[in-house]
Every structure is written in structure tokens, then in C-alpha cells.
KEDOKOL-111336 format. One record per residue (C-alpha): residue number from 1; residue in three letters; x, y, z. Coordinates in pm, whole numbers, plus 50000, padded with zeros to 5 digits. Each point is the difference from the previous one (the first is absolute). Layout:
<nodes>
(NUM 'ALA' (X Y Z)) ...
</nodes>
This chain:
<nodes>
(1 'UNK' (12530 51542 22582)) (2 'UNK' (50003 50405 50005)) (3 'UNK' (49941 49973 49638)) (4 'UNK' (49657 49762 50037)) (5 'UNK' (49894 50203 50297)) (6 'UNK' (50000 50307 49754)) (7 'UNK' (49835 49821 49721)) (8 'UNK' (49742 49895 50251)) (9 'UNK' (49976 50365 50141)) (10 'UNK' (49990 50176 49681)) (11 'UNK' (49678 49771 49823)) (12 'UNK' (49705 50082 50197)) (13 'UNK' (50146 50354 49935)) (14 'UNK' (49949 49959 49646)) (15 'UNK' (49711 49756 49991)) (16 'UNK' (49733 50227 50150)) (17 'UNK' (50075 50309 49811)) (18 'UNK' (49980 49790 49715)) (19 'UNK' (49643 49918 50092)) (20 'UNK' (49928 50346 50069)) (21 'UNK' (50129 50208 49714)) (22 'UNK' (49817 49656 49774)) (23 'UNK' (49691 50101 50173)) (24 'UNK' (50060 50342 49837)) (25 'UNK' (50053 49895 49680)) (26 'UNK' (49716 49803 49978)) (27 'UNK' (49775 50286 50064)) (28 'UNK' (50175 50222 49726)) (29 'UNK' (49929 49767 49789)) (30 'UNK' (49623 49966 50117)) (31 'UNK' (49986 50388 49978)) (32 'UNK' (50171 50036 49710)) (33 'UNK' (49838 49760 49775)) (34 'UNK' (49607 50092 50128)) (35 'UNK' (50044 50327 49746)) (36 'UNK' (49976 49680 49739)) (37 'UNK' (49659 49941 50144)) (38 'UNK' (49933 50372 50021)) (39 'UNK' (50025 50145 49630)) (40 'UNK' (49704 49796 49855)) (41 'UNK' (49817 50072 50310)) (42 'UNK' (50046 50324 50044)) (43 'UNK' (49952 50022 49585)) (44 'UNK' (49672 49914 50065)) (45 'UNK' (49957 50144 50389)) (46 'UNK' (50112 50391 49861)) (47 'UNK' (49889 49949 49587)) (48 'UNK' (50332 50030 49893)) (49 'UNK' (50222 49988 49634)) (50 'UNK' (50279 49811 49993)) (51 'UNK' (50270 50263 50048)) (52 'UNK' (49792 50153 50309)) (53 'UNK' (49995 49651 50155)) (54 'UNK' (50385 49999 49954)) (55 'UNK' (50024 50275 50282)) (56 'UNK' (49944 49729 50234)) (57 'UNK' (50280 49838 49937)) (58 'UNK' (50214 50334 49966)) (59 'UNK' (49875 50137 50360)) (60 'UNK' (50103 49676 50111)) (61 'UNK' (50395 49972 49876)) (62 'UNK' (50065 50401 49935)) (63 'UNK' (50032 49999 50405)) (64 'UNK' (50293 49770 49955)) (65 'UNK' (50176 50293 49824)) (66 'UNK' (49848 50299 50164)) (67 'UNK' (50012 49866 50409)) (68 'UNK' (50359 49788 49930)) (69 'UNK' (50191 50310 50123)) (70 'UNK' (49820 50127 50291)) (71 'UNK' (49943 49665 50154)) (72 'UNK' (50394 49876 49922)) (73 'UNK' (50024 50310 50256)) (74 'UNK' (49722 49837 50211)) (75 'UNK' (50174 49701 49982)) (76 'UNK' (50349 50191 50120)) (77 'UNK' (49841 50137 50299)) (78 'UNK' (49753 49770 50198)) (79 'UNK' (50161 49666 49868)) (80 'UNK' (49893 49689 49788)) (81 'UNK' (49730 49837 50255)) (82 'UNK' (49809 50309 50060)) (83 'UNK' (50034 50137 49618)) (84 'UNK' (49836 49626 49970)) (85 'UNK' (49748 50078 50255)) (86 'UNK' (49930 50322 49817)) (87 'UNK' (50004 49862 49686)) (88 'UNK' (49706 49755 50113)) (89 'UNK' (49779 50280 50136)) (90 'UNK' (49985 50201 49691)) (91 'UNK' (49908 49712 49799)) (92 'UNK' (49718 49951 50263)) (93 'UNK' (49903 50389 49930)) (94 'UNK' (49973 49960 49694)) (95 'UNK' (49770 49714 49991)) (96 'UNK' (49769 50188 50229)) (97 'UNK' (49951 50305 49693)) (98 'UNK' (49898 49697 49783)) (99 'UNK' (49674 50021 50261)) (100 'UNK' (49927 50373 49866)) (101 'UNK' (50073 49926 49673)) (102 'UNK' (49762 49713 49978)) (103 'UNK' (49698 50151 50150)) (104 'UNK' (50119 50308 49781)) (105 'UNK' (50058 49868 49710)) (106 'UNK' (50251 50246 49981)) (107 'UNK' (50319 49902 49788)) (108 'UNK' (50215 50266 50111)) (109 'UNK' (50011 49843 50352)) (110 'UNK' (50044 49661 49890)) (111 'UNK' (50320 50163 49838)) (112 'UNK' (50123 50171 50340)) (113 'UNK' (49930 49635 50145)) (114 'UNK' (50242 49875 49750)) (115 'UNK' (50214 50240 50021)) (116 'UNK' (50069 49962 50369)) (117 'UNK' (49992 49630 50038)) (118 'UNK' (50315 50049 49720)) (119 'UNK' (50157 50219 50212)) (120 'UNK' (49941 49735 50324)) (121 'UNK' (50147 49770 49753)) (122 'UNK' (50291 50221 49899)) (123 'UNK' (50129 50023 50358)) (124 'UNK' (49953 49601 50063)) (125 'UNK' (50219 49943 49698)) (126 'UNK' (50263 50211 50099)) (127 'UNK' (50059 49868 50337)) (128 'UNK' (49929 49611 49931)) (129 'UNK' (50162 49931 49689)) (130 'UNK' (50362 50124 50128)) (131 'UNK' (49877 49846 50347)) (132 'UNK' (49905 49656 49783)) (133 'UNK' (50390 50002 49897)) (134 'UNK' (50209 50100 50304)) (135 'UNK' (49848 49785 50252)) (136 'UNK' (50129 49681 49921)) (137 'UNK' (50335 49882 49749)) (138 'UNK' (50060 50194 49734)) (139 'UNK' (50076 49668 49762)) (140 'UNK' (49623 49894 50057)) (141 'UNK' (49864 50374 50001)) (142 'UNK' (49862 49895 49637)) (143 'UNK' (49811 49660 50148)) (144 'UNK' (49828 50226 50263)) (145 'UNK' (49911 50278 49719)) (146 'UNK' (49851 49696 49744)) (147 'UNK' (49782 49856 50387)) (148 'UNK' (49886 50376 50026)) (149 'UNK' (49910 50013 49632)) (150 'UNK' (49825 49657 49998)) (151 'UNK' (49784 50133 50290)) (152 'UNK' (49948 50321 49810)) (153 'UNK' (49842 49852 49730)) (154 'UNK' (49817 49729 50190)) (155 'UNK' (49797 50307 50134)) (156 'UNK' (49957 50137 49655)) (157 'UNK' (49837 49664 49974)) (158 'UNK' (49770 49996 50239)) (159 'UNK' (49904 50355 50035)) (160 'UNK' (49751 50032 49668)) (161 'UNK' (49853 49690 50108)) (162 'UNK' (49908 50157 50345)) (163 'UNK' (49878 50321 49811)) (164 'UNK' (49751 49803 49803)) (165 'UNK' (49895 49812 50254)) (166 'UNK' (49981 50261 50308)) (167 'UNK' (49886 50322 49809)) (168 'UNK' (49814 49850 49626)) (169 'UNK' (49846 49720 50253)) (170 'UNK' (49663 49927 49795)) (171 'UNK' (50097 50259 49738)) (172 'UNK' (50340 49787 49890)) (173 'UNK' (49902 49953 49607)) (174 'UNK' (49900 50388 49967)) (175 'UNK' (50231 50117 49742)) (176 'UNK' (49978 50306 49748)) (177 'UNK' (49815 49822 49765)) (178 'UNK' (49738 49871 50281)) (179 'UNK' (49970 50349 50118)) (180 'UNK' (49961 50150 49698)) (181 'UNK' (49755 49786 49862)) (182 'UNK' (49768 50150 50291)) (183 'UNK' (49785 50325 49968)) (184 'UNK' (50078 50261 50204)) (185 'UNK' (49793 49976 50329)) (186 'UNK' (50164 49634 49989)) (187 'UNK' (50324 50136 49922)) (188 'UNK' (50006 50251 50334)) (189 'UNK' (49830 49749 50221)) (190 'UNK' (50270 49757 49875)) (191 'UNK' (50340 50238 50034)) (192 'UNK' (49861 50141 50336)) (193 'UNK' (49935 49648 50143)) (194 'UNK' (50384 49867 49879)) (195 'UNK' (50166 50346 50116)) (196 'UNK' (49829 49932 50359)) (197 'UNK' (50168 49632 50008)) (198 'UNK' (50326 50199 50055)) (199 'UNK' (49938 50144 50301)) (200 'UNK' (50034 49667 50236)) (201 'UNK' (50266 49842 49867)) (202 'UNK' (50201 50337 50005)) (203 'UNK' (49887 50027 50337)) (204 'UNK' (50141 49709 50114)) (205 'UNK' (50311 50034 49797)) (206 'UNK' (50076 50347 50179)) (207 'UNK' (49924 49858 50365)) (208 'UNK' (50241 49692 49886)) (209 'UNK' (50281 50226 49937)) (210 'UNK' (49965 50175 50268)) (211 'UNK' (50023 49748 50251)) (212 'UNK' (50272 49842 49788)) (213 'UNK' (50208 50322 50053)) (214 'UNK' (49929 50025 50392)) (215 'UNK' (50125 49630 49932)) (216 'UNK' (50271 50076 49850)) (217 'UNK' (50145 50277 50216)) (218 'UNK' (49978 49703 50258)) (219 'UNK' (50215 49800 49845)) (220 'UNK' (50357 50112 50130)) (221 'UNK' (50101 49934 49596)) (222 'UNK' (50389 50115 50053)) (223 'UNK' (50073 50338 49831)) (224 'UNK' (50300 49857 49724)) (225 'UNK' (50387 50178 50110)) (226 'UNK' (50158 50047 49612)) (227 'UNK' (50250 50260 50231)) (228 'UNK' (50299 49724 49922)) (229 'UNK' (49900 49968 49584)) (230 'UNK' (50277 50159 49794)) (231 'UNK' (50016 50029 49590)) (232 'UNK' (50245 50015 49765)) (233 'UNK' (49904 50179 49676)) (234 'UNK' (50072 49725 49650)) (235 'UNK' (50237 50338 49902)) (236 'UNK' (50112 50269 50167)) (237 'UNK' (49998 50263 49790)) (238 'UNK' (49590 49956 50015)) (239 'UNK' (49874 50338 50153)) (240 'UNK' (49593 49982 49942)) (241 'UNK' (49780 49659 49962)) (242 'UNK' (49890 50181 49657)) (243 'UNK' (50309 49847 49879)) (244 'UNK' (49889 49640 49983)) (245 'UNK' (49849 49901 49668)) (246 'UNK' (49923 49663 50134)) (247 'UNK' (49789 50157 50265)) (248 'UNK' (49816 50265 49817)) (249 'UNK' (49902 49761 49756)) (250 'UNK' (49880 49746 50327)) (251 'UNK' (49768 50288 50109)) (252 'UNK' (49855 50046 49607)) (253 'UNK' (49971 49592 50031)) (254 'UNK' (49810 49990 50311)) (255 'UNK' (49813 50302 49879)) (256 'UNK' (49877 49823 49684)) (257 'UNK' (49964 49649 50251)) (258 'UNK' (49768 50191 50239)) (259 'UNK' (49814 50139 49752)) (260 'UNK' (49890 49664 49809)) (261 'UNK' (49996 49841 50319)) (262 'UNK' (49718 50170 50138)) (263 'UNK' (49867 50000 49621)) (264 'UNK' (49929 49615 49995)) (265 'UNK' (49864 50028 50364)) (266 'UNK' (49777 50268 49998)) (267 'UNK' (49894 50055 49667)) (268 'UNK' (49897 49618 49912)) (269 'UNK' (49675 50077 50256)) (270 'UNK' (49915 50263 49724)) (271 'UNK' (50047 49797 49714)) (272 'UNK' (49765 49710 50172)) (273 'UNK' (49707 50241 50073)) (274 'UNK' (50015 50131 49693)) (275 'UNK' (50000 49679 49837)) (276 'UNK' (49742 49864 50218)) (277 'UNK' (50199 49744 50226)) (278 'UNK' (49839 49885 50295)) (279 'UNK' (50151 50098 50313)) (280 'UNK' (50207 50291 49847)) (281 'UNK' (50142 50152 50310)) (282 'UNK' (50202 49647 50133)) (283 'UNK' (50172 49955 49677)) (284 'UNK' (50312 50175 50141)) (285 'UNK' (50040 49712 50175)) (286 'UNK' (50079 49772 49732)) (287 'UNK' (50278 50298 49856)) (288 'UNK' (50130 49942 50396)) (289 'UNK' (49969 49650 49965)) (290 'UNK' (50260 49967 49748)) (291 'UNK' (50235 50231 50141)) (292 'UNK' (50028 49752 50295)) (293 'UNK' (50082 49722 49760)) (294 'UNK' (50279 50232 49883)) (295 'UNK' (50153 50101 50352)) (296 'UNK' (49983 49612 50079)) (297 'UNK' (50175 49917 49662)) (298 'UNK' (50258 50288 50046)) (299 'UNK' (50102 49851 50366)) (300 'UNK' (50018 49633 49854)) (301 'UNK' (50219 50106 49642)) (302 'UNK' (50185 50284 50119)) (303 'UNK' (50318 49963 50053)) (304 'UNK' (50005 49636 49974)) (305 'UNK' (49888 49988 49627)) (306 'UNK' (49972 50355 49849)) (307 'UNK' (50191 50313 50147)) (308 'UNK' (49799 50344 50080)) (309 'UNK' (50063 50170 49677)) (310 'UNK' (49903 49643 49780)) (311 'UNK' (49635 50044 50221)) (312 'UNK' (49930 50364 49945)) (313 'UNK' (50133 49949 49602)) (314 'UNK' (49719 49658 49997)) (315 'UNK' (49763 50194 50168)) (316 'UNK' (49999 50301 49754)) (317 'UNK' (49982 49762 49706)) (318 'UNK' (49720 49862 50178)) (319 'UNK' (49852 50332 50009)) (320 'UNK' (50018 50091 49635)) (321 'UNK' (49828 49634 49902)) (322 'UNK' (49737 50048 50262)) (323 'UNK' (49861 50373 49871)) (324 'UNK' (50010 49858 49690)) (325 'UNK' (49784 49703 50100)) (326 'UNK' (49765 50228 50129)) (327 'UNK' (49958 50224 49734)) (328 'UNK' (49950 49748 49727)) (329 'UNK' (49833 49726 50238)) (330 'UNK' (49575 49993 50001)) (331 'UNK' (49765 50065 50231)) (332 'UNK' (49742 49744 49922)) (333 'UNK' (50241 49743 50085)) (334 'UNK' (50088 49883 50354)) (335 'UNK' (50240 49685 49847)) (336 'UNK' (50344 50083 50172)) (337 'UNK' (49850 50065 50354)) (338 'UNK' (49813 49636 49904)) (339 'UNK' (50302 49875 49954)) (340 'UNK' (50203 50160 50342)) (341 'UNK' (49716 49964 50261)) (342 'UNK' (49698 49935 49802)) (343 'UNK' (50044 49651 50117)) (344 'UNK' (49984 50098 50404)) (345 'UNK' (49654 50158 50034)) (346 'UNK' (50128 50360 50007)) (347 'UNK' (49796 50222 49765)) (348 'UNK' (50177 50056 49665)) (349 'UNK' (50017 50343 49840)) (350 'UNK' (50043 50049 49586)) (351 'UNK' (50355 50006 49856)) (352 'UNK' (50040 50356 49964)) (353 'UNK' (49978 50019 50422)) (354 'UNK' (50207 49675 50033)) (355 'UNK' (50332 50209 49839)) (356 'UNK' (49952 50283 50227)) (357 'UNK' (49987 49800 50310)) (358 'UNK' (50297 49801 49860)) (359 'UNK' (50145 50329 49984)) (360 'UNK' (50098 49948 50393)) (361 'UNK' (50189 49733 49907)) (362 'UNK' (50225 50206 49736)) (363 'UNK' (50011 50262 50276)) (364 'UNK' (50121 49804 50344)) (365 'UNK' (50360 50019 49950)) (366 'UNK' (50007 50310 49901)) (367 'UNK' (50036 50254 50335)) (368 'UNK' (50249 49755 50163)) (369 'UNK' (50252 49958 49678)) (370 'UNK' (49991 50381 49944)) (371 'UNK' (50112 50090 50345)) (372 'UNK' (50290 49796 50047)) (373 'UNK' (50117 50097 49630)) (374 'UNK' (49944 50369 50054)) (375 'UNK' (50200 50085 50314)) (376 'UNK' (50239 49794 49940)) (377 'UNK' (50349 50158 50035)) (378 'UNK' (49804 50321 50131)) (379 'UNK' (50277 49983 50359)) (380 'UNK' (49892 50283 50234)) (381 'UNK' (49690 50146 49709)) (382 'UNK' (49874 49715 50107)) (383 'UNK' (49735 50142 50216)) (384 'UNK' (49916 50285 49742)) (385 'UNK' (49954 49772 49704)) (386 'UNK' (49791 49770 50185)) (387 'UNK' (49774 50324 50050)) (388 'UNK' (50002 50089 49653)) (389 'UNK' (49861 49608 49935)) (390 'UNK' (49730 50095 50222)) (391 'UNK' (49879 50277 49787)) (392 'UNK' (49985 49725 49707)) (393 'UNK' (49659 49913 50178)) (394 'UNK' (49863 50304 49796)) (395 'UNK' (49927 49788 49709)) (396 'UNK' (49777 49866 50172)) (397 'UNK' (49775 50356 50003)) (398 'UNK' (50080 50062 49667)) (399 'UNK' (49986 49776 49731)) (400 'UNK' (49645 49824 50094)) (401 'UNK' (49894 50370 49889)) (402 'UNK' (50174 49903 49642)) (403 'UNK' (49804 49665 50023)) (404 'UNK' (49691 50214 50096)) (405 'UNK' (50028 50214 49701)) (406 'UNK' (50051 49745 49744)) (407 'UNK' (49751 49777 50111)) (408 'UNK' (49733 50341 49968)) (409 'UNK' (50136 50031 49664)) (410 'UNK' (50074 49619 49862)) (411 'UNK' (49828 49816 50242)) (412 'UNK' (50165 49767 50289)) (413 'UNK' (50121 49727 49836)) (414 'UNK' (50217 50235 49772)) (415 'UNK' (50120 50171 50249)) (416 'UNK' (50227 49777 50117)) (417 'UNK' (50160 50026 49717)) (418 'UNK' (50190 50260 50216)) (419 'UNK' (50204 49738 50191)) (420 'UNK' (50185 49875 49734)) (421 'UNK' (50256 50279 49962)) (422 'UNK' (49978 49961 50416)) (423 'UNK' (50138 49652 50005)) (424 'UNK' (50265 50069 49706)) (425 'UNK' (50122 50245 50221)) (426 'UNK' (50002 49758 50284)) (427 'UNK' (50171 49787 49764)) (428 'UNK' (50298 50262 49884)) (429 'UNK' (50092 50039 50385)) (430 'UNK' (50057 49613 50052)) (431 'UNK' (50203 49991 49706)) (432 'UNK' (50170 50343 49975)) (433 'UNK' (49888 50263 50245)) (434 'UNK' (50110 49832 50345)) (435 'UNK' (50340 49984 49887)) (436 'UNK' (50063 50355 49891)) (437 'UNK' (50266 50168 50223)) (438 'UNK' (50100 50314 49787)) 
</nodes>
């Protein structure tokens, strides 16, 4: 009877953090995957090359590396439901600079925009994704990680789709070619009239936030008590977390996984305005789309039919066949998204985009194998190799500036050429690199 009493004690507990901290992940992934929407936007917004519009995206994800410290120290002193509330208020700031920026035109704001909705972003990852395991059983921490991640990517779904609807409105089929094709007085009347569709929707974004932080302070969302944890290192005669091969080769993984993640999210906007696809700024969505397919797919096969290290090794091979598809495939035809969803209603989009959006698919698995494989046997460096993870977010800054460069110098559809060696290295730390001790 004690035991049922506790049981029936201890859910609600769990159940409405669970619906809290979700709420948070949701809007990551609604803030995170707008900078999709963003780089052909602001390509055409700010007249920008390729590797300039790549800044966006490195403003954005260079705060993971730059703010992790000082807000883990945040975190430390005032706690993980007001380093939330925090968290929520900075990503409202920045939303307000996009105001500036738009009537500006001014790209170095839009940057500082970026740059501190990252670092609101930075500090709501810290606190919710240890908070996301602790509160509930630790055997079905990696159920509640795959819910978070399935409503992470269901925002990534929807938030291009709002873009193009709230801020392009009338203007939703401008793309570079449209633009281009105008002369000049048509041009400026044009950019100015689609920069000026920002400033609502940001508005109301900011406000949003806001009251979803005063929210959120509200809550009473327990502060999590780790004070009884202890570790036990996989050998003791480990004295630094350098000393895990296994690890360090997890952080060059998720590195690498970042980076061609936010690739084949942000970047396949660019490759539709440039090749003159309706609607350019919503095709994130269909990249998001597909991840959700994989985070649903992972929770049915793994463990029950395939084992962590079998997903991430299927999902890397996955990779590899994918940036090949897209490479070789053509743009004129739109057959394999005829054959996928053609057959719903939903707008198809040539071949060359379908493999980039499949992408997502290849990608899903990828963040919630790596973890698991990477601190595993880590004891009490536990803590300090999950922060060293955390910097593997950098990828995400860096390498759409190698996809930037090649595609000013090849062009876009050979620059994805680029993830191939990604994926193979994917592929070596299924195989090899996850079991390397020495």
C-alpha cells in the first residue's frame, strides 16, 4: 500500500514537468529551425553571397560555444527554473533587434539578434536537457529524450511554414530569381516591403516569450536535488576526461552531426531560391519532416529490433547514399517526391531538394545514439564530458561556412559533396570509434 501511495505521489510530480520542459523544447525547435527560413530571406533582405549569408547561421550556434561557460555558472547560482526563465527572456530580446534590423536593413544587427537568441538558447539547453533526464526513471530517461526530440522537430516543422505565411504573406513565391528579374526601383520597393513584414511577427514573438517566461517563473517547476548521485570512474587510474578515446571521438561525431544537420535544414532554402522553387523559405519543413519519421522509427526499432550502435551505423550509410543522390540526382525532375507525397496534394519539389530533405531522415538517430555511446564508462567525468559534447554544437557554426564556400565556387548542388567524408566519419564511430578505450 506504501509502495502505490508513492507511485501515486511521485507521477503528477513527473507528469507536469514533463509538460513544461516539452513546452521548451518545442520552442527551441521553433527558434532554432526559423534561421532555415532566414538565410534565403535575409539573402535577398541584406544582398548577400553565399558565405556572408552563412553568418547567420554561425551567430546563431557560435553562442553555444562562446555563452556555454558563463551560463553553466548562471545555471550554478540562481537554479534551473529561473536560468529557464532567463533563458526565455533573452530569446525574447533578441527577437525585438530583428525590429531594428528590419527597418534598417542592417545585417550586422540581425547578427547580434542571432547571436543572443543562441545564447537564450544556450542557457535553456543546459538546464532542461539534464532536467529532461533526472526527473523521472533513469531506465526510461531515453523514451522522454526521443518525446522531447519528436516535439523538437515537430516545431522545425511548423515554424518555416509560419514564416512564409506570417512575414512573405502576399510576397510567398518571391525568390532570388523573382527579385532579380526586377529593375532596380522594383528591386528596393520589393526588399524594403518583405524586410518590413518582419517587424510584426517578431513583435509578437518577443511579447510571447515574454509572457511565457513570467509564465514560467509561475510555475513552481521543482529545482532537481542530484546532492545523493555518486560515480564510479570505468578505471581508476583515469585522472583527466582527455583520456577517453571513445569520448573525444563522440564530440568530433556530434561535431561533424551538427554541422550537416543544420546543412540539410538551412541551406536547402538556398538551394530552392536559387533554383527557383516556389515557396523557398518553408522547405525546411520538409528536411524537419523527415527527421520526425526518424525519431518515431528510432522509438518503435530501437531496442526491440536494432541496438543504438546498429541505428547510428544505418543511419550513416544512409547518409553517404543520400549526398550522393543529391549530387548526381536532377533538378528538372520532381519524380521521387511524386512518388513519397506527390500523391497527397502537398506541393512536390525536384529530386535534387527531395535528397536533402531526406537528409533528416539519415540524421534523426544520430544526437541520441552518440550520447549514450560517448559517456559511457565516463564514472564521476561524467559531468565534464557531457560538457565537452556540448561544445560539439560548434559544427553547427562552422561547416555551413565550408558549404558556403563551395557552393560560391562549384555551385550548391556540388557542394554537398562535402558531406560525404561527414557521414563516413559518422560511419567509422558506429563501427570502430565508440569502442576505443586506450
Amino acid at each position: 500500500m506504501h509502495t502505490s501511495q508513492a507511485m501515486a505521489t511521485r507521477q503528477p510530480s513527473s507528469l507536469m514537468p514533463m509538460v513544461i520542459i516539452g513546452t521548451l523544447f518545442f520552442i527551441f525547435g521553433f527558434i532554432t529551425w526559423l534561421n532555415g527560413s532566414l538565410l534565403p530571406f535575409l539573402k535577398i533582405v541584406c544582398e548577400l553571397t553565399e558565405i556572408q549569408a552563412m553568418f547567420i547561421t554561425f551567430s546563431f550556434y557560435i553562442a553555444y560555444t562562446v555563452m556555454a561557460f558563463p551560463m553553466s555558472l548562471i545555471l550554478d547560482k540562481v537554479g534551473y527554473r529561473r536560468s529557464m526563465t532567463l533563458g526565455l527572456c533573452l530569446i525574447a530580446m533578441g527577437c525585438l533587434l530583428f525590429i531594428p534590423a528590419a527597418q534598417t536593413h542592417w545585417f550586422l544587427v540581425f547578427l547580434l539578434g542571432q547571436f543572443v537568441i543562441g545564447s537564450g538558447l544556450t542557457i535553456l539547453q543546459t538546464a532542461s536537457n539534464p532536467y529532461i533526464v533526472k526527473i523521472g526513471p533513469q531506465e526510461s530517461a531515453a523514451v522522454r529524450i526521443s518525446i522531447m526530440g519528436i516535439l523538437n522537430k515537430l516545431a522545425g516543422v511548423v515554424a518555416p511554414l509560419l514564416f512564409t505565411a506570417l512575414v512573405l504573406g502576399e510576397f510567398s513565391g518571391v525568390n532570388e530569381k523573382t527579385i532579380n528579374a526586377l529593375n532596380e526601383t522594383e528591386k528596393a520597393e520589393q526588399i524594403a516591403q518583405l524586410a518590413n513584414g518582419l517587424v510584426m511577427p517578431y513583435l509578437g514573438l518577443a511579447i510571447a516569450l515574454f509572457v511565457l517566461a513570467f509564465v514560467f517563473s509561475k510555475s513552481g517547476l521543482p529545482e532537481l536535488d542530484l546532492s545523493d548521485e555518486t560515480h564510479a570512474a570505468e578505471t581508476e587510474n583515469k585522472r583527466s576526461v582527455m583520456e577517453f578515446p571513445h569520448l573525444l571521438l563522440g564530440v568530433a561525431t556530434l561535431f561533424i552531426y551538427v554541422g550537416v544537420e543544420v546543412i540539410a535544414g538551412d541551406t536547402i532554402g538556398l538551394f530552392g531560391s536559387q533554383l527557383g522553387v516556389a515557396n523557398a523559405t518553408a522547405l525546411t519543413s520538409y528536411t524537419m519532416a523527415f527527421m520526425v519519421l526518424g525519431y518515431v522509427l528510432g522509438l518503435a526499432l530501437i531496442p526491440r529490433v536494432i541496438n543504438q550502435r546498429q541505428a547510428l551505423g544505418a543511419s550513416a550509410v544512409l547518409g553517404v547514399m543520400l549526398s550522393l543522390a543529391v549530387v548526381y540526382s536532377s533538378h528538372e525532375s520532381h519524380a521521387v517526391a511524386s512518388l513519397l507525397w506527390g500523391w497527397t496534394g502537398i506541393a512536390t519539389v525536384p529530386d535534387t531538394i527531395t535528397f536533402v530533405a531526406l537528409l533528416g531522415l539519415a540524421n534523426a538517430i544520430v544526437w541520441p545514439a552518440v550520447w549514450p555511446l560517448a559517456l559511457a564508462g565516463l564514472g564521476n567525468f561524467t559531468a565534464k564530458g557531457s560538457a565537452l559534447l556540448i561544445m560539439g554544437i560548434a559544427g553547427g557554426a562552422l561547416l555551413p561556412f565550408v558549404y558556403g564556400a563551395l557552393a560560391s565556387s562549384l555551385g550548391n548542388q556540388a557542394a554537398y559533396w562535402m558531406m560525404l567524408p561527414c557521414y563516413l566519419f559518422i560511419l567509422f564511430y558506429a563501427v570502430k570509434g565508440c569502442q576505443l578505450r586506450k
